[in-house]
C-alpha positions as CSV (number, residue, x, y, z in Angstrom):
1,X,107.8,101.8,114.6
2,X,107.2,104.6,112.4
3,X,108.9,107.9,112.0
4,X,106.8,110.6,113.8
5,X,104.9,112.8,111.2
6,X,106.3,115.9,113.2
7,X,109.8,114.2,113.2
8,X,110.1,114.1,108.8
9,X,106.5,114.0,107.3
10,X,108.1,112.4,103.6
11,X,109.6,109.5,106.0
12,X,106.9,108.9,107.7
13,X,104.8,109.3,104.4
14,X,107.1,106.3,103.1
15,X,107.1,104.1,106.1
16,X,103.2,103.9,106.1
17,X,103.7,102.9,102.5
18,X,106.0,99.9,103.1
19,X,104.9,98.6,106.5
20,X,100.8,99.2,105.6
21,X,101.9,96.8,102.2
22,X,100.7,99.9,99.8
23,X,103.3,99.9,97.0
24,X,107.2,99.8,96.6
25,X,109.2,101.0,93.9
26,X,109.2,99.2,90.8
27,X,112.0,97.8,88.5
28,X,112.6,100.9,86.2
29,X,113.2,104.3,87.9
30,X,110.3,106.3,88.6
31,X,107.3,103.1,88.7
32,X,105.8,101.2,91.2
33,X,104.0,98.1,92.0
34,X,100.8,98.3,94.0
35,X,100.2,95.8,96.3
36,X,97.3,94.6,96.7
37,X,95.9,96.1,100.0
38,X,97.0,99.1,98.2
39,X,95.5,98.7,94.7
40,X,91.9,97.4,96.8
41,X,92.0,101.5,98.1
42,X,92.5,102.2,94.4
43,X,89.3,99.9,93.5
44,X,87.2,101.7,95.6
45,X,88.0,104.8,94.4
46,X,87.8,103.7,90.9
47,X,84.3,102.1,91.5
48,X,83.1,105.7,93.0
49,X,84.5,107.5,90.8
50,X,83.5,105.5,87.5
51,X,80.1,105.3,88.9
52,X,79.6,109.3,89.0
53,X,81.3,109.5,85.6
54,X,78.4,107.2,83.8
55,X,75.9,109.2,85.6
56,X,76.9,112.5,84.1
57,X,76.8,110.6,80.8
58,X,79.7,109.6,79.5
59,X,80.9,106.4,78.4
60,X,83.8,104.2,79.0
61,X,86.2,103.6,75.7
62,X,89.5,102.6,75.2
63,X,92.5,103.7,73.0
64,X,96.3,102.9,72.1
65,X,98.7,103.2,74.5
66,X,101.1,104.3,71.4
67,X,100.7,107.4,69.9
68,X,102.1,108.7,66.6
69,X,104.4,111.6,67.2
70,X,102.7,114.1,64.8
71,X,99.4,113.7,66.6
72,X,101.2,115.6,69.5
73,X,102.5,118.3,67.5
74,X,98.9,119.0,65.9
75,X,98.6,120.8,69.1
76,X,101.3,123.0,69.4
77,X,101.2,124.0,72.8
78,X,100.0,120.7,74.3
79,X,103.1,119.1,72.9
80,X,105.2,122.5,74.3
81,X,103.6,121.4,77.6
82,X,104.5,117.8,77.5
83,X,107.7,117.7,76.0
84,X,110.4,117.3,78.8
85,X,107.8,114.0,80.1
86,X,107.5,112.4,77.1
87,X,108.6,108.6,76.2
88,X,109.5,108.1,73.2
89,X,109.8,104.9,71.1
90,X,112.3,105.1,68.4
91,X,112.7,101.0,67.7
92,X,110.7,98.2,67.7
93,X,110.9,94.7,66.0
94,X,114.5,95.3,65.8
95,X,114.5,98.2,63.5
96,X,114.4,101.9,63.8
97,X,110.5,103.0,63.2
98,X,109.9,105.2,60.6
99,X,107.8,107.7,62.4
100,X,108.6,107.9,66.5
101,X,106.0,107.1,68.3
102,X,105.1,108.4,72.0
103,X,103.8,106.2,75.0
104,X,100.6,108.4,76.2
105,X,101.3,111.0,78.8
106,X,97.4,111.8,78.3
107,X,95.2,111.3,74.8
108,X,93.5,114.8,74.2
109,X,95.0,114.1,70.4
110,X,94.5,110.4,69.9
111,X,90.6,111.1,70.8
112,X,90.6,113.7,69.0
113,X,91.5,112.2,65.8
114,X,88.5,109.8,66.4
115,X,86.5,112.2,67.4
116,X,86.9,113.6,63.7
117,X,85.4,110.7,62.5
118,X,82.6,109.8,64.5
119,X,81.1,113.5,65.0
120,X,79.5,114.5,61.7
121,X,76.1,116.2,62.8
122,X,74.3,117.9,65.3
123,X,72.7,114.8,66.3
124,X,75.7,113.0,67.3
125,X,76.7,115.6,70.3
126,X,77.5,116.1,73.1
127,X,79.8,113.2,72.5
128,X,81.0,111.7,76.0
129,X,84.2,109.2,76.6
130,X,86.2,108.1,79.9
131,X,88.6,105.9,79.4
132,X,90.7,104.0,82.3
133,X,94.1,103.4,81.6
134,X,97.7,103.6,82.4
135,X,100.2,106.7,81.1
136,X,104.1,107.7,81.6
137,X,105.1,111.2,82.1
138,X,108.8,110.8,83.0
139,X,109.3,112.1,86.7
140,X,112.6,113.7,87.6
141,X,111.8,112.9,91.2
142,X,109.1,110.2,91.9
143,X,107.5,109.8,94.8
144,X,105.2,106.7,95.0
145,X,101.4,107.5,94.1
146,X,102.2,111.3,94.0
147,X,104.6,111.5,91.3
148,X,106.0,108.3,89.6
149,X,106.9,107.5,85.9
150,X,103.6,105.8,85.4
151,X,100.8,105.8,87.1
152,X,97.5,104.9,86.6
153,X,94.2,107.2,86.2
154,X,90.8,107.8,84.5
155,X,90.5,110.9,81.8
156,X,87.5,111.9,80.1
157,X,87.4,113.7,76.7
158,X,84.1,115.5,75.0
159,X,82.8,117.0,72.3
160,X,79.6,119.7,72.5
161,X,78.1,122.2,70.2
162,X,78.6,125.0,71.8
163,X,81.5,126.7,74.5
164,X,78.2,126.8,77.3
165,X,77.2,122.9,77.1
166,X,81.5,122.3,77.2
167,X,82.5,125.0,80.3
168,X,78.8,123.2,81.8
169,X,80.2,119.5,81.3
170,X,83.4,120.0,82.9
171,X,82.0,122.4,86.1
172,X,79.7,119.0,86.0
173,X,82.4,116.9,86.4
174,X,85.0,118.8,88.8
175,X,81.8,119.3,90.9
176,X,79.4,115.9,90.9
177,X,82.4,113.7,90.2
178,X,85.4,114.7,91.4
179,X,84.9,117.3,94.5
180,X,82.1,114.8,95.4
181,X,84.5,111.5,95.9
182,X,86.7,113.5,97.5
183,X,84.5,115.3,100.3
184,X,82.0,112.5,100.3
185,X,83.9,109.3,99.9
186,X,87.3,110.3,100.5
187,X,86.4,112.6,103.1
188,X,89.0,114.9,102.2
189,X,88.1,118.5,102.3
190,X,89.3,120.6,98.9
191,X,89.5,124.3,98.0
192,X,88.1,124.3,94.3
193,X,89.0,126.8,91.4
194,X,90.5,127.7,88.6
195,X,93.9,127.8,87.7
196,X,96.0,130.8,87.1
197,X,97.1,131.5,83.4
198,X,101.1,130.3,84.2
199,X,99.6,127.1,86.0
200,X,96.9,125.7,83.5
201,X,96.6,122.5,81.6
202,X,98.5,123.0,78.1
203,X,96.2,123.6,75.1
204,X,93.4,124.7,77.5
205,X,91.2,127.4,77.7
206,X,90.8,127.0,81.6
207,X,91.5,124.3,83.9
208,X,89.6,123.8,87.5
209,X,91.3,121.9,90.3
210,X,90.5,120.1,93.4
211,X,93.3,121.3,96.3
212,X,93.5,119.9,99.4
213,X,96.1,120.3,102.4
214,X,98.5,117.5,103.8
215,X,98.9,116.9,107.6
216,X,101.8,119.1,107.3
217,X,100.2,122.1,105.4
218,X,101.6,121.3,101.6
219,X,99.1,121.3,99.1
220,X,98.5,118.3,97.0
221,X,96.3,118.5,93.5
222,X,93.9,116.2,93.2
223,X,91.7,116.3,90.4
224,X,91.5,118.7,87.3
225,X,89.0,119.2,84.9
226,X,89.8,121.3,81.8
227,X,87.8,123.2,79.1
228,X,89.9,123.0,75.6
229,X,87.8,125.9,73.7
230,X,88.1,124.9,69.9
231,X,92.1,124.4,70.1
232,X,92.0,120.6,69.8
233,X,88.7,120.4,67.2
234,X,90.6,122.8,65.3
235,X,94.1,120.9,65.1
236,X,92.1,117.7,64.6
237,X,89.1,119.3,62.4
238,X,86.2,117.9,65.1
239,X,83.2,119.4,62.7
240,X,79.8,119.2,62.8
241,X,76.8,119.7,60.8
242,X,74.2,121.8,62.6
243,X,71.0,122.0,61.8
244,X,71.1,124.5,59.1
245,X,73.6,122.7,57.3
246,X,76.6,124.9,58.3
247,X,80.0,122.8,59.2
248,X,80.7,124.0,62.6
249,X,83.5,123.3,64.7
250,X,82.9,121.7,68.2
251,X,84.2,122.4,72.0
252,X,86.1,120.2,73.7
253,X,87.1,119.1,77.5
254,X,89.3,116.7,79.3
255,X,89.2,115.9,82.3
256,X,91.4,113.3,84.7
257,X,92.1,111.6,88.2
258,X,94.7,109.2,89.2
259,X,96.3,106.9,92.1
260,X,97.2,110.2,93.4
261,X,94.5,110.4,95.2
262,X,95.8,107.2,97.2
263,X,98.8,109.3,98.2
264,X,96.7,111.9,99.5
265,X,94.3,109.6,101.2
266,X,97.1,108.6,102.9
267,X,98.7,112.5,103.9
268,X,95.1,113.7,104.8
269,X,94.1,111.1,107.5
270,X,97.6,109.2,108.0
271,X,98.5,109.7,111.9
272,X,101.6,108.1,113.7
273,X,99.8,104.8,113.9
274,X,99.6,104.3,110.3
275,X,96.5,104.7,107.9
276,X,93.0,106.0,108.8
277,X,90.9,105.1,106.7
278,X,87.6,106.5,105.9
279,X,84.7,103.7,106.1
280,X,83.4,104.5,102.5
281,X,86.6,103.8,100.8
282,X,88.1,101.3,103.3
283,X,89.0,97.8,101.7
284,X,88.0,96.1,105.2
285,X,85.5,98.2,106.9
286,X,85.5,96.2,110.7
287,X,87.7,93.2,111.4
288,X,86.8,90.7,114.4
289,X,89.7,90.0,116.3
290,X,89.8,86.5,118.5
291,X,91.9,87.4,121.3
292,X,92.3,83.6,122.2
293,X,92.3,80.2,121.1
294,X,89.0,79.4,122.4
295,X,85.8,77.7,121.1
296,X,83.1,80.1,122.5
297,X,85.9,82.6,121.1
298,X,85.8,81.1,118.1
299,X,82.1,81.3,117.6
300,X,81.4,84.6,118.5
301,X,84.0,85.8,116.0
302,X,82.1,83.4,113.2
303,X,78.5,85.1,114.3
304,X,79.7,88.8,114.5
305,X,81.1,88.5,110.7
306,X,77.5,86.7,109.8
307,X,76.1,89.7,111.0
308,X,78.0,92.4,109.7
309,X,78.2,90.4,106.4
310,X,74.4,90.6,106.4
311,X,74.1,94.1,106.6
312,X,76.8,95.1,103.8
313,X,79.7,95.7,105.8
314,X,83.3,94.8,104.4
315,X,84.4,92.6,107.2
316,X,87.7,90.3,107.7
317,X,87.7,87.7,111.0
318,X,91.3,87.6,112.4
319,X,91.4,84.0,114.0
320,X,95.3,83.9,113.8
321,X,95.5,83.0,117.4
322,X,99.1,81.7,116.8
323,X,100.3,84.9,116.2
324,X,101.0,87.9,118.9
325,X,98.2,89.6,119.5
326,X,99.7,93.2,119.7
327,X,101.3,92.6,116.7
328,X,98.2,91.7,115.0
329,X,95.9,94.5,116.4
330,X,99.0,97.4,115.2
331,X,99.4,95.7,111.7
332,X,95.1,96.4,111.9
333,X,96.1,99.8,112.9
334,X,99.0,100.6,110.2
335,X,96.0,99.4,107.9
336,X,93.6,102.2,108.8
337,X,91.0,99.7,109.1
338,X,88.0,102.1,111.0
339,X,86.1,99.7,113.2
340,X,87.7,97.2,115.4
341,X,85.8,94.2,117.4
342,X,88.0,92.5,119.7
343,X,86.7,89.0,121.4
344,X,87.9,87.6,123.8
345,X,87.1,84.9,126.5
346,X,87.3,87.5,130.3
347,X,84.8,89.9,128.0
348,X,82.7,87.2,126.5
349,X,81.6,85.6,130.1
350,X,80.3,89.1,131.0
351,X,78.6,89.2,128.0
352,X,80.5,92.1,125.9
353,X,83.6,92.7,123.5
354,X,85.5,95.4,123.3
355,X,84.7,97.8,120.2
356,X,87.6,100.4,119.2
357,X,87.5,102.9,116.6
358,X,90.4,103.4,114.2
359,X,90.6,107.5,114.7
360,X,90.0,108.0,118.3
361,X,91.9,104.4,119.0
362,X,89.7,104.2,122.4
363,X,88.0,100.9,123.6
364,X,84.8,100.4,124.6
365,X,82.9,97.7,125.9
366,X,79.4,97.2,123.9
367,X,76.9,93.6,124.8
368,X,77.8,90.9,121.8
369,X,74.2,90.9,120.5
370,X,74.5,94.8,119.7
371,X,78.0,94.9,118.5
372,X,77.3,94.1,115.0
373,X,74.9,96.7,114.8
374,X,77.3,99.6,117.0
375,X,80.3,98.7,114.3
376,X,77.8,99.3,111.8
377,X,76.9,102.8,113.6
378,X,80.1,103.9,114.3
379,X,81.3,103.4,110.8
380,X,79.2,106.5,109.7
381,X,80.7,108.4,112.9
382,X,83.9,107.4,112.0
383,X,83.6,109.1,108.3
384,X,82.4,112.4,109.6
385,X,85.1,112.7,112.4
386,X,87.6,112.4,109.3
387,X,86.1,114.9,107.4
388,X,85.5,116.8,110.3
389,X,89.5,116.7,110.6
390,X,91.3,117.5,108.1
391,X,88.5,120.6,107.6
392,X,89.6,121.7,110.9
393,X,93.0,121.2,109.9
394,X,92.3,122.9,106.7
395,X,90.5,125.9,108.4
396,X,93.0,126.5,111.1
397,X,96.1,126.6,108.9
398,X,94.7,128.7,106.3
399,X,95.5,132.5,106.8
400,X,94.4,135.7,105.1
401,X,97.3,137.7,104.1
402,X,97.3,141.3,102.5
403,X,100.5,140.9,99.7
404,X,103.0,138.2,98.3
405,X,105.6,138.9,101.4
406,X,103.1,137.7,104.0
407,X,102.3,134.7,101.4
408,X,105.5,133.4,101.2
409,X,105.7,133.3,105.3
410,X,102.6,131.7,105.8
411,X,103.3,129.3,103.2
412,X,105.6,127.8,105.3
413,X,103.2,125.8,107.8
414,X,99.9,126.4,105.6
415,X,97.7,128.1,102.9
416,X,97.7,132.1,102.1
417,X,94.8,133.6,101.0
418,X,95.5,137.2,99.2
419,X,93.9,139.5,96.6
420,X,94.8,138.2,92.9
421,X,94.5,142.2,92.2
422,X,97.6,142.6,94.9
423,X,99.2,139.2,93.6
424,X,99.0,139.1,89.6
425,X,101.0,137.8,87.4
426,X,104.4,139.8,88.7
427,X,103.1,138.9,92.3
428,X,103.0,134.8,91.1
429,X,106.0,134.7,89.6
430,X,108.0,136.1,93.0
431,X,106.0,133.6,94.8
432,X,107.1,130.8,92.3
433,X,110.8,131.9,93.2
434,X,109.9,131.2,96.6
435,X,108.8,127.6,96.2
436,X,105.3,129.0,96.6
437,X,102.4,128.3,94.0
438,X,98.9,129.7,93.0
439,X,97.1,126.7,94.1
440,X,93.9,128.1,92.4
441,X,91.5,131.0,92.3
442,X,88.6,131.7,94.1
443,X,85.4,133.8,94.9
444,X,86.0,136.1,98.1
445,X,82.7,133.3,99.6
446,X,85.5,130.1,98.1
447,X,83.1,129.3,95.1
448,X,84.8,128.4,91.7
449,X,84.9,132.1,89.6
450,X,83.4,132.3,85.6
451,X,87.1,133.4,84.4
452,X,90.3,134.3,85.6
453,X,89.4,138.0,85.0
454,X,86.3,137.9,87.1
455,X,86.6,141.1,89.8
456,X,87.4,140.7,93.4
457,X,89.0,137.1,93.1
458,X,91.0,135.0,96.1
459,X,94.4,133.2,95.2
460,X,95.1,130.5,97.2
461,X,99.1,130.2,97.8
462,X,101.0,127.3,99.0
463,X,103.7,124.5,98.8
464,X,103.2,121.8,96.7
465,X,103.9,118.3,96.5
C-alpha cells in the first residue's frame, strides 16, 4: 500500500519511488541510482527533448567533467552564485594538485573558454552547443530526482552577434523546446516567465522558467533558459570580427533541463495508485495481461501485441500466469502504464477483453478484433485527460490576491497572483521570510514579459520544492 497523497504528499512521493522501481538513494549522501524503469522515463524525455534542441540548431558537444578553479572565478558572480555547491578536488594521483580543480556544477566557463577559440569572425555565429552530461551541486537536503548531489541534465550554451539574435535564441528554446515537452509530451501544464532580480541564474542578464504546480499546490521549476548579456564573452574574451573588421564582443546564453522533470512527472500525474503516466512519454504504452494459463489465452495475448507492435505502440505481454493476478495488474498500476488489455478465457468465449485505462482505472469490455485499435485510440484520450488535469488543478488552485499578506495565505494550498508594483522587491523579500517565493513574472494575459521593468507585470507566488 501506499501512503495517501492527502495523508503526507513527500511519503507518498517516496513510496511511488521505491515500489514503482524509479530510483533509491545511492552510496554517497545526496546521489542516486536510477533504475531502469526509471531511467527508460528519463530516455524518453531525453529523446524529446534532444530532438527539439537540433531542430532549433544547435549541436551536441561534450566537455570535462573537471574544471580548473580560476575558470570559475573569471566570472565573479557566477562563482558567488555557486560557491556553497561546489566540489572541489584538492588530490589526485596521491598528491595535492597544484591548482584545485572543481567537478562541474554547470560549464558556462569551460565553454566559454572554447568558445574564445573557435569564434573569430562574423561568419562563424551564432555558434550553437548542447551538451548531455552529469553535474554535482552539493545538496544540503536531497530529495531523489528533485534535488540530489548529482543529477543528470542537458545544458546548452551560445554565442550570437548581437543581444536580439541571443534574448531570440533562448525565448526559442524556453518556448519550442522546453515549454513544448512539457505541455505536449509531459502533459504538464507550466506558468512561464521571467525571474525576479533576487531569483535569477548567477552571471545572467535574465533568466525565464518553466513553473508548474504539484498535486499538493508546491511549485516545482522545471526548466530555465538564461540570457548572459556580454558577462561571460567578456571574462572569457568571446570576440569576433564583424564585417567591417571591428573586434566585437558576442552575447551569450545557457540554457538547461534535468531528471527533475522525472520528479515532477511523478507529483503532477502521481494518484494513490502509483504513477500515471502520460502515453507520449510512457516506457510501456499498453500491456496485455493473460488472466489465465490457457492456450486460446495465450494466443490472443500473442496477436493483440502483433497488432499494437504493428502500429508503433510500446507494448509489454504479461503471460506470468504463475503469479497472482492482482498483484500483477497493481504493480501495472504503481507503473502508470496508460492502457491496459486484460485476456481472459469467460471474456474470450464472448468474444471481448476487458480494456482499462490507467487514469480513470474503469473497465470496459471492447470485441478482440477492435481492441488493438481502441488501446491505440484511447492512448491519445488518455494524454489529453492528463493535461486536462493538472490544468484544472492548476486553474482552480491559483488565486488573485491584492498584496503580499493575502500571498503568503494562499500560498499555503496554491499559487498567488499579485501586482509586482504592490509586491517589489521589499514585498519579495517578506514573502521569502515566509517560505514563499516569486515563482516568475508575467503579463496580466500570462505571456512571458520583454524585462523585469515592463509596466503592469503579474508575480506568481508560491512554495517551492
Amino acid at each position: 500500500m501506499l501512503t495517501a497523497q492527502a495523508a503526507d504528499f513527500p511519503r507518498w512521493y517516496q513510496d511511488v519511488l521505491a515500489k514503482a522501481t524509479l530510483a533509491e538513494t545511492g552510496p554517497v549522501r545526496g546521489t542516486m541510482v536510477i533504475r531502469p524503469y526509471g531511467y527508460a522515463i528519463w530516455e524518453r524525455i531525453q529523446a524529446e527533448m534532444d530532438q527539439r534542441i537540433k531542430a532549433a540548431g544547435a549541436e551536441n558537444v561534450y566537455f570535462p567533467l573537471l574544471i580548473p578553479e580560476s575558470h570559475l572565478r573569471r566570472e565573479a558572480e557566477h562563482v558567488e552564485g555557486f560557491s556553497p555547491e561546489l566540489a572541489v578536488v584538492t588530490e589526485a594521483g596521491g598528491q595535492r594538485l597544484e591548482e584545485p580543480v572543481v567537478i562541474r556544477p554547470t560549464s558556462e566557463t569551460v565553454f566559454g573558454e572554447y568558445m574564445a577559440r573557435w569564434v573569430q569572425s562574423y561568419r562563424d555565429l551564432p555558434l550553437r552547443l548542447n551538451q548531455w552530461a552529469n553535474v554535482v551541486r552539493w545538496e544540503l537536503r536531497p530529495r531523489l530526482f528533485l534535488r540530489t548531489s548529482e543529477f543528470l541534465w542537458q545544458e546548452g550554451h551560445t554565442a550570437h552577434a548581437s543581444s536580439a539574435d541571443a534574448a531570440a535564441f533562448a525565448r526559442r528554446i524556453h518556448a519550442d523546446v522546453y515549454r513544448a515537452v512539457l505541455e505536449e509530451v509531459l502533459a504538464i501544464p507550466v506558468l512561464a516567465g521571467l525571474k525576479t532580480d533576487a531569483e535569477r541564474f548567477a552571471g545572467a542578464t535574465a533568466t525565464l522558467t518553466c513553473e508548474g504546480m504539484m498535486r499538493d499546490g508546491k511549485a516545482l521549476q522545471l526548466a530555465t533558459s538564461h540570457e548572459l548579456g556580454q558577462n561571460f564573452a567578456r571574462a572569457f574574451d568571446i570576440t569576433y570580427t564583424d564585417a567591417h573588421g571591428s573586434a566585437e564582443l558576442c552575447w551569450t546564453t545557457s540554457w538547461g533541463s534535468s531528471t527533475r522533470m522525472v520528479g515532477g512527472l511523478i507529483m503532477v500525474h502521481g494518484d494513490d495508485a502509483g504513477l500515471r503516466l502520460p502515453p507520449q512519454v510512457a516506457p510501456v504504452q499498453v500491456v496485455v495481461v493473460a488472466v489465465k494459463d490457457a492456450p486460446a489465452v495465450a494466443e490472443a495475448v500473442e496477436r493483440l501485441r502483433r497488432e499494437l507492435v504493428a502500429d508503433g505502440t510500446r507494448v509489454r505481454a504479461d503471460d506470468r500466469t504463475g503469479v497472482g493476478l492482482g498483484r500483477r495488474l497493481t504493480d501495472w498500476e504503481l507503473k502508470g502504464v496508460p492502457v491496459r488489455l486484460e485476456v481472459g478465457p469467460r471474456d474470450l468465449a464472448e468474444g471481448v477483453v476487458s480494456l482499462v485505462r490507467r487514469d480513470r482505472r474503469e473497465r470496459e469490455p471492447v470485441g478482440l478484433d477492435g481492441a488493438a485499435a481502441a488501446a491505440t485510440e484511447a492512448l491519445g484520450d488518455v494524454q489529453r485527460a492528463l493535461y486536462e488535469d493538472a490544468a484544472g488543478l492548476l486553474a482552480r488552485r491559483t488565486v488573485d490576491v491584492d498584496d503580499v499578506d493575502a500571498a503568503i495565505d494562499v500560498a499555503r494550498d496554491g499559487f498567488a497572483r499579485l501586482p509586482w508594483a504592490s509586491c517589489g522587491a521589499e514585498g519579495e523579500r517578506r514573502l521569502n521570510a515566509a517560505g514563499v517565493s516569486i515563482r516568475c513574472l508575467t503579463t496580466d494575459d500570462g505571456a512571458v514579459p520583454d524585462d523585469v521593468d515592463a509596466p503592469d507585470l503579474v508575480a506568481i507566488a508560491g512554495r517551492a520544492y
